[in-house]
C-alpha positions in Angstrom: -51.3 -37.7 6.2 -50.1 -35.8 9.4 -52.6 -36.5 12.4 -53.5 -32.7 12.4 -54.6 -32.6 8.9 -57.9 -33.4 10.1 -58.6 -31.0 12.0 -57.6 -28.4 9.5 -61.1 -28.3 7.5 -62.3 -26.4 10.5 -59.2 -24.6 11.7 -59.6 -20.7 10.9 -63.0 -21.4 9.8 -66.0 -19.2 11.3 -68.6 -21.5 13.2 -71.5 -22.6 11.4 -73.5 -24.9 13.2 -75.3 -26.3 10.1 -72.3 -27.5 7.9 -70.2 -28.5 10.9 -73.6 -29.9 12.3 -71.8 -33.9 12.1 -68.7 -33.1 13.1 -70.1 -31.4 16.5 -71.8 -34.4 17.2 -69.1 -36.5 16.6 -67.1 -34.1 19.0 -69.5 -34.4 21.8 -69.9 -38.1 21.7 -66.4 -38.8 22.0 -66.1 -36.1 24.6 -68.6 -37.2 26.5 -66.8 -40.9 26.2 -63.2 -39.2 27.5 -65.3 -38.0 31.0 -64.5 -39.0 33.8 -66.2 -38.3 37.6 -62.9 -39.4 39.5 -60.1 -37.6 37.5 -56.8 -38.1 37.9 -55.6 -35.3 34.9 -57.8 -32.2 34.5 -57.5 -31.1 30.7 -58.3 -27.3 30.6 -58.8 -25.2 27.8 -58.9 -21.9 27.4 -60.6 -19.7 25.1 -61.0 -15.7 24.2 -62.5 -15.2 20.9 -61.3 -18.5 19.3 -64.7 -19.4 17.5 -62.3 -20.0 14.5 -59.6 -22.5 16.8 -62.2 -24.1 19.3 -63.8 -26.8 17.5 -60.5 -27.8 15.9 -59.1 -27.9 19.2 -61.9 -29.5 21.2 -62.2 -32.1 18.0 -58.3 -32.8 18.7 -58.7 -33.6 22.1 -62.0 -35.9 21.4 -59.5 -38.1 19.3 -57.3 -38.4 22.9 -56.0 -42.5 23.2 -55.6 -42.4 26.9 -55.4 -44.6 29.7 -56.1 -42.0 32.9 -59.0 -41.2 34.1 -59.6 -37.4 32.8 -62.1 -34.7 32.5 -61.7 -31.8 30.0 -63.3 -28.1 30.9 -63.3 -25.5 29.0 -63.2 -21.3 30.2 -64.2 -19.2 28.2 -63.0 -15.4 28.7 -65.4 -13.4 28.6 -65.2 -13.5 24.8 -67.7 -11.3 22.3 -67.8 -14.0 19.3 -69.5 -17.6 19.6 -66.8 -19.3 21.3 -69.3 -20.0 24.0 -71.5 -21.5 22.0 -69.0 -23.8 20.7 -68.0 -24.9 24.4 -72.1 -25.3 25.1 -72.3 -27.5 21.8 -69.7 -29.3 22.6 -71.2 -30.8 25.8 -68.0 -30.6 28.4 -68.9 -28.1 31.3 -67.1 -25.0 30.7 -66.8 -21.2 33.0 -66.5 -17.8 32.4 -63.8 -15.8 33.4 -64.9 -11.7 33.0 -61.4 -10.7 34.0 -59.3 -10.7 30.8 -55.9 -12.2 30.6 -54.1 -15.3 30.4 -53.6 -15.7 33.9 -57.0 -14.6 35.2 -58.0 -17.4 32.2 -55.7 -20.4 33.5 -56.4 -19.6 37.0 -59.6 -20.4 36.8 -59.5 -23.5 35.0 -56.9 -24.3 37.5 -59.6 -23.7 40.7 -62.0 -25.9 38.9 -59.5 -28.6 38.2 -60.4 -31.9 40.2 -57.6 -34.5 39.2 -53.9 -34.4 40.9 -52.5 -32.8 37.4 -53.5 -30.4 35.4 -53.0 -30.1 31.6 -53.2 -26.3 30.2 -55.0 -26.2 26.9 -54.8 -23.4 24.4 -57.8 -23.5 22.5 -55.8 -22.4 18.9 -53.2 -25.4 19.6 -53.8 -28.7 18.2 -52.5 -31.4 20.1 -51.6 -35.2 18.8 -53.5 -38.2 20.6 -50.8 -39.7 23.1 -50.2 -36.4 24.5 -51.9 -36.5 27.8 -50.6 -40.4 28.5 -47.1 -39.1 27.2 -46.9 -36.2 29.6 -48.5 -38.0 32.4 -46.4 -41.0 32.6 -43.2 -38.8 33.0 -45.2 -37.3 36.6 -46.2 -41.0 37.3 -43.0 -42.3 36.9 -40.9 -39.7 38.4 -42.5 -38.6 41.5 -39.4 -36.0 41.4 -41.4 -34.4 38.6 -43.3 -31.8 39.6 -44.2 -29.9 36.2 -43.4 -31.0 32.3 -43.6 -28.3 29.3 -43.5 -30.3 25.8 -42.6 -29.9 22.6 -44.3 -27.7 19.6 -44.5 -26.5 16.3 -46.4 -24.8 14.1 -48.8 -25.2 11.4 -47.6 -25.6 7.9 -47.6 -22.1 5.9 -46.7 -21.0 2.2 -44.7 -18.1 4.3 -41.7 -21.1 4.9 -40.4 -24.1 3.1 -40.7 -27.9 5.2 -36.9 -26.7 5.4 -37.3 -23.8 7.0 -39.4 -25.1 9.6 -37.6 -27.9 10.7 -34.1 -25.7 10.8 -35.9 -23.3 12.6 -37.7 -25.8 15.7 -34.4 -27.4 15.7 -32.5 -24.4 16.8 -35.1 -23.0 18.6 -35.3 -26.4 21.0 -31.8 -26.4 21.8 -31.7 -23.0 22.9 -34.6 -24.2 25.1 -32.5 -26.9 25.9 -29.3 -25.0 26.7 -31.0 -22.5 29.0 -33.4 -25.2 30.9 -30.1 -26.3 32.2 -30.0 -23.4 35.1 -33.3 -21.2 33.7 -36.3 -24.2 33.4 -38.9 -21.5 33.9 -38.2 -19.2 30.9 -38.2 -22.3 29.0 -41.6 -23.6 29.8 -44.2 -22.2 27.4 -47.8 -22.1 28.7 -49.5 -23.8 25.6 -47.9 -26.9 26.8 -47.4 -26.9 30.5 -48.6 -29.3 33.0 -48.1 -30.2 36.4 -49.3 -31.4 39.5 -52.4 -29.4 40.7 -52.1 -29.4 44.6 -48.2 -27.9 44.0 -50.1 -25.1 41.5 -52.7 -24.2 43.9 -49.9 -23.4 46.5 -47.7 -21.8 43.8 -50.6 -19.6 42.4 -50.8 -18.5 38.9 -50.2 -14.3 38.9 -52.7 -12.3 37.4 -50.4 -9.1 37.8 -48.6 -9.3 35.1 -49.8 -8.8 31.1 -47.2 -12.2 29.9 -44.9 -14.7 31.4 -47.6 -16.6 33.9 -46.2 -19.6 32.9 -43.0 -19.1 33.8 -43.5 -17.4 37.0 -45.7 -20.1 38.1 -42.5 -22.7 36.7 -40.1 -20.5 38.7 -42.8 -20.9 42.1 -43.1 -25.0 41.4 -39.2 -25.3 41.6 -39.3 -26.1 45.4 -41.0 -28.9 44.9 -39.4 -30.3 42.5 -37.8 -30.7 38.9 -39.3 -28.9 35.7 -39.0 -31.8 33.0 -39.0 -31.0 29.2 -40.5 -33.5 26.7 -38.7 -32.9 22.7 -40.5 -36.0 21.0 -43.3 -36.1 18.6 -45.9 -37.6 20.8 -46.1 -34.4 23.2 -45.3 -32.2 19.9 -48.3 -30.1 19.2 -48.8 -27.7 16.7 -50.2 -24.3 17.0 -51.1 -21.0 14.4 -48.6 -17.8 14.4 -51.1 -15.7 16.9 -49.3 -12.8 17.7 -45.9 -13.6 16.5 -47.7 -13.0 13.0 -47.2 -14.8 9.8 -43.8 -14.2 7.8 -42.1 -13.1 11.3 -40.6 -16.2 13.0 -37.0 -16.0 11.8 -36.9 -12.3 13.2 -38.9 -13.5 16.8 -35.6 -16.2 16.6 -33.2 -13.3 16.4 -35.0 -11.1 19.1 -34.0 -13.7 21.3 -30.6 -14.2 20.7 -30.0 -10.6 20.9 -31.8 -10.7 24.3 -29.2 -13.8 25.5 -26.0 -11.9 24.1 -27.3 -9.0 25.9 -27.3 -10.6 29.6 -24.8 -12.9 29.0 -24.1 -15.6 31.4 -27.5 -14.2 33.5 -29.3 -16.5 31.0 -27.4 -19.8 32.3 -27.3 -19.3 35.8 -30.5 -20.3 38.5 -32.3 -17.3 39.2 -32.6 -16.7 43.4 -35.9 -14.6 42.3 -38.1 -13.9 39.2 -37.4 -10.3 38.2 -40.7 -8.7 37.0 -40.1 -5.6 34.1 -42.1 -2.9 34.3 -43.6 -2.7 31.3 -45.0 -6.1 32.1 -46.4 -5.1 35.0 -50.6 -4.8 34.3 -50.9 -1.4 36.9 -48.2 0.2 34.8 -50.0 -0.2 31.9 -53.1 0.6 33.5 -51.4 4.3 35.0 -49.7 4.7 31.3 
């Protein structure tokens, strides 16, 4: 059995408090276990209308084998289902952020964050119980290190073969690989991005822009230090097809290969500044 598989019988499931009543309790204990008053990692998850992801998620991250001392907060943003109430049952302290985004939602987790690193957490992802001691040892050992993004995949689905998945994480990881060379912050995908928290704050995480936080705030952490990638299975988590959308991976794959051919050599060569699109731009969409 695959260590997410237990998690599935509540992944994409509505919350209901009485038949998931044991498994919420088994959550919170083990939550509650994982706390720590002196953190050195923050693990921060955030939410926005993931009632049918959270528990999965938070349930996950109860089964965390680790050997730092962590805490794990939750912000929830501003969402209209009972992802709230999940975060409340769940017993880890947990804010809300009104201003919709990703950014606005990271950001905050990031000002509440008391250890040195800091561990984003989307609350659809699943991740695999070595992660945080994985990802943390790199920092530890390499005080070069300022920021590592890891490795995913996603969750099984009759829309693809075993074959189909592994060909398709395979090629997708070595262009990652190819254009971290010179490009480490279009590489670095939020669900799985961590780095040191003091470095962050200075950085700051942009709330200006609609996508692409993550790799702004990669391209800010470069001066002060290296962007390291993690491939292996112990950092590998595994996510749903949010809004990719089922049956459409193999034509997200060729969007970006088109997107390489079109600026050439631009993809492979360090960037002196992070060019912002317009359309990305949240005023523009705002005026439009």
């Amino acid at each position: 059995m695959r260590w997410y598989e237990k998690y599935m019988q509540v992944y994409e499931k509505s919350y209901d408090e009485e038949a998931f009543r044991g498994i919420v309790s088994e959550v919170r204990g083990n939550l509650q276990k994982l706390q720590s008053e002196a953190p050195l990692v923050t693990v921060s998850v955030i939410a926005y209308n993931e009632e049918k992801h959270l528990l999965a998620c938070l349930w996950a991250l109860s089964d965390l084998k680790t050997k730092y001392p962590i805490e794990i907060i939750g912000v929830n943003n501003d969402s209209k289902d009972r992802t709230a109430e999940i975060f409340k049952a769940s017993g880890i302290p947990f804010y809300t952020e009104f201003q919709h985004s990703c950014g606005h939602a990271r950001l905050c987790g990031l000002s509440h964050a008391k250890g040195k690193y800091h561990i984003n957490i989307d609350a659809d992802t699943l991740y695999p119980p070595r992660y945080v001691d994985t990802v943390i040892d790199l920092m530890e050992r390499s005080p070069k290190v300022v920021a590592v993004s890891a490795n995913w995949g996603y969750i099984p689905s009759e829309h693809y073969s075993r074959l189909d998945m592994v060909l398709y994480e395979a090629l997708r990881n070595l262009y990652l690989r190819l254009q971290a060379i010179k490009r480490p912050e279009l590489s670095v995908r939020g669900l799985v991005f961590s780095y040191r928290t003091e470095e962050a704050r200075k950085v700051g995480i942009r709330v200006d822009i609609i996508r692409g936080e993550d790799g702004t705030l990669a391209f800010g952490l470069r001066k002060y230090g290296k962007i390291a990638f993690l491939y292996g299975s112990k950092a590998r988590a595994v996510t749903g097809y949010g809004t990719i959308g089922e049956g459409m991976l193999w034509k997200r794959f060729w969007v970006r290969v088109k997107q390489i051919l079109s600026k050439g050599k631009g993809f492979f060569f360090a960037a002196k500044k992070y060019e912002d699109m317009e359309h990305n731009l949240v005023d523009k969409q705002k005026k439009g």
